[in-house]
C-alpha positions in Angstrom: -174.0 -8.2 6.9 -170.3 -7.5 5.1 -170.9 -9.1 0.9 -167.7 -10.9 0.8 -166.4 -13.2 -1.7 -162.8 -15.0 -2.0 -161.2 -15.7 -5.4 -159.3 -18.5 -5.4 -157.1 -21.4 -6.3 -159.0 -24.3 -4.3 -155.5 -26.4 -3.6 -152.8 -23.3 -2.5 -152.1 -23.2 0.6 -152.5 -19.0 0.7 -156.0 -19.6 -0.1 -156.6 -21.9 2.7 -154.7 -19.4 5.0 -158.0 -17.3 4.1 -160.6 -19.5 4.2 -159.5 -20.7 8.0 -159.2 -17.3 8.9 -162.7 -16.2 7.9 -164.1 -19.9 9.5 -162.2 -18.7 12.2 -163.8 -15.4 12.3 -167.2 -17.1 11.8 -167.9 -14.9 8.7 -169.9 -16.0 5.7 -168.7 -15.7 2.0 -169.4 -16.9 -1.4 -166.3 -19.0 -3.5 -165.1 -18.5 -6.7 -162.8 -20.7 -7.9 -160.5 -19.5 -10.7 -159.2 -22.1 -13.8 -155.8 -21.9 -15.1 -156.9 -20.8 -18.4 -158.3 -18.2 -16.5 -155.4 -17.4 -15.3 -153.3 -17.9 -18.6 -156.2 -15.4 -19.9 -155.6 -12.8 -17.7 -158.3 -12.7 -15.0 -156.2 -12.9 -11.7 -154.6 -10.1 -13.3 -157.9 -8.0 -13.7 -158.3 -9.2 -10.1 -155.2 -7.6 -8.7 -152.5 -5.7 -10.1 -150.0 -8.3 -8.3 -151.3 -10.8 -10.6 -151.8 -13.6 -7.4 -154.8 -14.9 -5.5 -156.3 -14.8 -3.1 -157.8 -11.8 -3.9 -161.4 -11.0 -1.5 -163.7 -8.4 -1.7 -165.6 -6.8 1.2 -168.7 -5.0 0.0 -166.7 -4.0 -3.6 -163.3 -3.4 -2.2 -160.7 -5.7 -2.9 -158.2 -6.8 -0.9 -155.4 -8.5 -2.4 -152.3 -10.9 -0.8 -153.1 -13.6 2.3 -151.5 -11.6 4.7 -153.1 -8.0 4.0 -156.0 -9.7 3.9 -156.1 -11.2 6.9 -154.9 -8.1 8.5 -158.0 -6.5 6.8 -159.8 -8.9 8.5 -158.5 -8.3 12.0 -159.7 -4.4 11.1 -163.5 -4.8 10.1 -164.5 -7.8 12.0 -161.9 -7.5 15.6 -164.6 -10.2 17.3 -162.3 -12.7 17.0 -159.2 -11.3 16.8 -156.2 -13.4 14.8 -153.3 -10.7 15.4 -152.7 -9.8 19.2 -152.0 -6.7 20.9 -149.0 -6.9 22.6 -146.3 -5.6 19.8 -143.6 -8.5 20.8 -146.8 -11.2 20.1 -147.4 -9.4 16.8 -143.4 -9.4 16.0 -143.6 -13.5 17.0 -146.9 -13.8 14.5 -145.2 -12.1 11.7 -142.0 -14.2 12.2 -143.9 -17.8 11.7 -146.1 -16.6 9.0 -143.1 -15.5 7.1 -141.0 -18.9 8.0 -144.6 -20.9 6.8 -145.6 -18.7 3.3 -140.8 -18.4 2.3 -139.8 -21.7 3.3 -142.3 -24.3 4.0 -144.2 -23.4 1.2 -141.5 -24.5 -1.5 -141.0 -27.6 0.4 -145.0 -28.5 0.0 -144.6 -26.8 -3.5 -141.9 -29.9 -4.3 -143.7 -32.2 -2.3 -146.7 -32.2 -4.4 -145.3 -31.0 -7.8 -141.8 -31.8 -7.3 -142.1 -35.4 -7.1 -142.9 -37.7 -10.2 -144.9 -39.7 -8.4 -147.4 -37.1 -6.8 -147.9 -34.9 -9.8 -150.2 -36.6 -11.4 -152.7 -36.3 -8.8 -152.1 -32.3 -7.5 -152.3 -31.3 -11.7 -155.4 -33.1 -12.0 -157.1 -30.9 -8.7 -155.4 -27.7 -10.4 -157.5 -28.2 -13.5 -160.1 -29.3 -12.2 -161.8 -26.0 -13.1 -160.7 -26.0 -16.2 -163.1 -27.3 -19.9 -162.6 -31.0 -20.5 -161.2 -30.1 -23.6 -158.4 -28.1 -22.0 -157.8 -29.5 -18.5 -155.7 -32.8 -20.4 -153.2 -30.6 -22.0 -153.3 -28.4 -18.9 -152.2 -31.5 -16.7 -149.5 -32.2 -18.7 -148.1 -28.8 -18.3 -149.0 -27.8 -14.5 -146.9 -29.7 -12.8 -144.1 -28.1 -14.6 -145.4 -24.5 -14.7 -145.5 -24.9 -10.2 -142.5 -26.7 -9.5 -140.6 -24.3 -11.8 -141.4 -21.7 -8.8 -139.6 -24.2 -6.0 -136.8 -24.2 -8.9 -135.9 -20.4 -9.0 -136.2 -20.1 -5.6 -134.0 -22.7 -4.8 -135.4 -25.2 -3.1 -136.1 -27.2 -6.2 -132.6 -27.7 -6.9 -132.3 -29.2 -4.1 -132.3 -33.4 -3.9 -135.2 -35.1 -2.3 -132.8 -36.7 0.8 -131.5 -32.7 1.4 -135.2 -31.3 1.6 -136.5 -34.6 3.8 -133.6 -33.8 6.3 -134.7 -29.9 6.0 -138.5 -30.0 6.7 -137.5 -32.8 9.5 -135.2 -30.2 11.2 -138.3 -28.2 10.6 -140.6 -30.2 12.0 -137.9 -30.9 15.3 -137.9 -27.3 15.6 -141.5 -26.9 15.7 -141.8 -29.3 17.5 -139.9 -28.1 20.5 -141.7 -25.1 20.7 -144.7 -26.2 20.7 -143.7 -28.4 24.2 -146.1 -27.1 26.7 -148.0 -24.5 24.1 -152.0 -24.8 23.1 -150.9 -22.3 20.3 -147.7 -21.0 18.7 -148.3 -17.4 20.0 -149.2 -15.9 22.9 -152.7 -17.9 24.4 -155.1 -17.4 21.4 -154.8 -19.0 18.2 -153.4 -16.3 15.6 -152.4 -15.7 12.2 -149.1 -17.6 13.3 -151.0 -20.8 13.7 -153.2 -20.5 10.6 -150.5 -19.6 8.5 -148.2 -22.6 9.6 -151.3 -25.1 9.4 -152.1 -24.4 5.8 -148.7 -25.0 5.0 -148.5 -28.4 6.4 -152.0 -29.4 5.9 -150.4 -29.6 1.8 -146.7 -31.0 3.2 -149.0 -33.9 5.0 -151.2 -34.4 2.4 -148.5 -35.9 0.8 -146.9 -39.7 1.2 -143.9 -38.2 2.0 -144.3 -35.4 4.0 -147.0 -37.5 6.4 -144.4 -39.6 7.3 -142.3 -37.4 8.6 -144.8 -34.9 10.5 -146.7 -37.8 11.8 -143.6 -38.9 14.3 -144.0 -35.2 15.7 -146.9 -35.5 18.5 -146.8 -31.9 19.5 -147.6 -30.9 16.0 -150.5 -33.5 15.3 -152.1 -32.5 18.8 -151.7 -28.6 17.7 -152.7 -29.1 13.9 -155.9 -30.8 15.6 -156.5 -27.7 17.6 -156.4 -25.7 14.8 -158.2 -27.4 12.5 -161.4 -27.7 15.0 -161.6 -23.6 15.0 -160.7 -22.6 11.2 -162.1 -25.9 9.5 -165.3 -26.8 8.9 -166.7 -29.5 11.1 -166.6 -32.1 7.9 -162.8 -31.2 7.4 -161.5 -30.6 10.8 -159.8 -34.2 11.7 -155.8 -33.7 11.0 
């Protein structure tokens, strides 16, 4: 049996991606969450030369960024595979993982950071980690230190009725292809339909972004499908 562990940030999405992949793989691992004084400290970066998590380790070797990992995965453990054969299915999966991780994610990353009213509650799960002496002042500054990401990038500088009409456009879009689909690729659930859930598991666990996916029946019936296979049973209602 494979020793494998996942460092982590327990609320980003790319983290999640992980975790449903190995639930969806059926493989067992250990947790460790990392604080942002960790992080401030310099751990993630002894972790990884890119200085992000998720970083995993497989029996001592690590294995740094979502994607490589999952594709990492796919290598030791092909059981259940989450990338499929056919290279035009492979070119569709690498397509919606890079539409979920460049552009939903900064809409989820204002959603929950971005917005005054929902700070509060994402800065306290950030520090959650963190010493009870530290984690107030670390509040304070979180919400900041995330959204400032969505800023550069763009989507931050955007005003909230421009990014509601852009992840509603989103959501139409996905919406339509999903018509007559169990899954976004091919007839297997991949790392197209992982990637995209984790993104809008944190867009929906929002006020504002649950009211504009929940109109969308195709994707509430297909989150539901995914969840049941990379969740564990506790967490696998939409």
């Amino acid at each position: 049996m494979a020793d494998i562990r996942l460092y982590q940030y327990p609320i980003s999405p790319f983290c999640e991606k992980v975790r449903r992949a190995l639930c969806a793989k059926q493989l067992d691992y250990d947790i460790d969450n990392v604080s942002l004084w960790q992080t401030l400290t310099g751990r993630v970066k002894s972790l990884s030369r890119i200085g992000k998590l998720p970083v995993l380790t497989i029996n001592g070797q690590v294995i740094a960024d979502s994607t490589n990992i999952i594709e990492e995965l796919d290598q030791r453990f092909p059981t259940i595979p989450l990338l499929p054969d056919a290279p035009e299915d492979r070119a569709m999966v690498h397509f919606f993982e890079d539409w979920a991780d460049e552009s939903l994610y900064f809409i989820e990353v204002y959603l929950r950071f971005g917005l005054k009213a929902n700070a509060p509650q994402w800065a306290q799960l950030i520090t959650a980690d963190d010493h009870p002496l530290l984690a107030p002042l670390f509040r304070l500054l979180a919400p900041g230190m995330v959204a400032k990401t969505a800023y550069v990038q763009g989507t931050g500088r955007k005003s909230w009725p421009l990014i509601e009409h852009d992840l509603r456009r989103h959501c139409q879009s996905l919406a339509s292809w999903l018509s007559g689909k169990r899954w976004l690729v091919a007839y297997q659930l991949t790392l197209a339909d992982i990637a995209v859930a984790s993104q809008l598991s944190a867009i929906i666990a929002t006020p504002e972004g649950k009211a504009i996916v929940e109109p969308f029946p195709e994707i509430i019936a297909w989150l539901e499908r995914v969840n049941e296979v990379t969740l564990p049973p506790a967490n696998a209602g939409a």
